[in-house]
N, C-alpha and C positions, 0 to 999 in steps of 0.2 A: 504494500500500500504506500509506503511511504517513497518508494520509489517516481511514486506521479507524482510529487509533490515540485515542485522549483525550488530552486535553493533561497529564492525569493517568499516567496511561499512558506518556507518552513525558517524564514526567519521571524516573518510575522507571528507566525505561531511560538516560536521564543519569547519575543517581545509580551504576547501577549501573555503566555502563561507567566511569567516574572511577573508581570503587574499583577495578575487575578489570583495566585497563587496555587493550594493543592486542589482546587476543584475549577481548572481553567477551565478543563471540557465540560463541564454542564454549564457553566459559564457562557461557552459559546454556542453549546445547542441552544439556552434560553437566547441569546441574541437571535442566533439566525430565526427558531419558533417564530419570535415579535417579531421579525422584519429589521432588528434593529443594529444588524451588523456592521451594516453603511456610516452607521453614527461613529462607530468605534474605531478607534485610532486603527490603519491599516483594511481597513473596513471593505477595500475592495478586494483584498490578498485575500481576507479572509471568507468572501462569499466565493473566491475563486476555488479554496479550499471546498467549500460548502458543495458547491458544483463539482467538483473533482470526485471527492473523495467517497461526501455525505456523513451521514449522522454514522452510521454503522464503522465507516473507514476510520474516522475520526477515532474512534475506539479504540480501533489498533492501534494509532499512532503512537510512537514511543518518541519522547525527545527529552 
């Protein structure tokens, strides 16, 4: 899975998990859920992920 990702891509997902801490990923399923991923810093990386991957991939991801 994580192999789709861009190294772009899974930087935003760094980023993000340091700011949101041990629970980034429901973190982000609750953004993308509301719609509200676009607000969030990197917000287009992140829907790009959302598209890519999905809820399910996202799971796997290890970083």
């Amino acid at each position: 899975m994580e192999s789709e990702l861009t190294a772009t891509q899974r930087e935003a997902l760094l980023r993000f998990k340091s700011k949101q801490g041990r629970y980034w990923k429901s973190c982000l399923v609750a953004l993308w859920v509301n719609g509200r991923d676009d607000r969030a810093e990197d917000g287009a990386l992140l829907r790009q992920v959302r598209n890519t991957l999905g809820v399910d991939g996202l799971a796997k991801v290890k970083i």
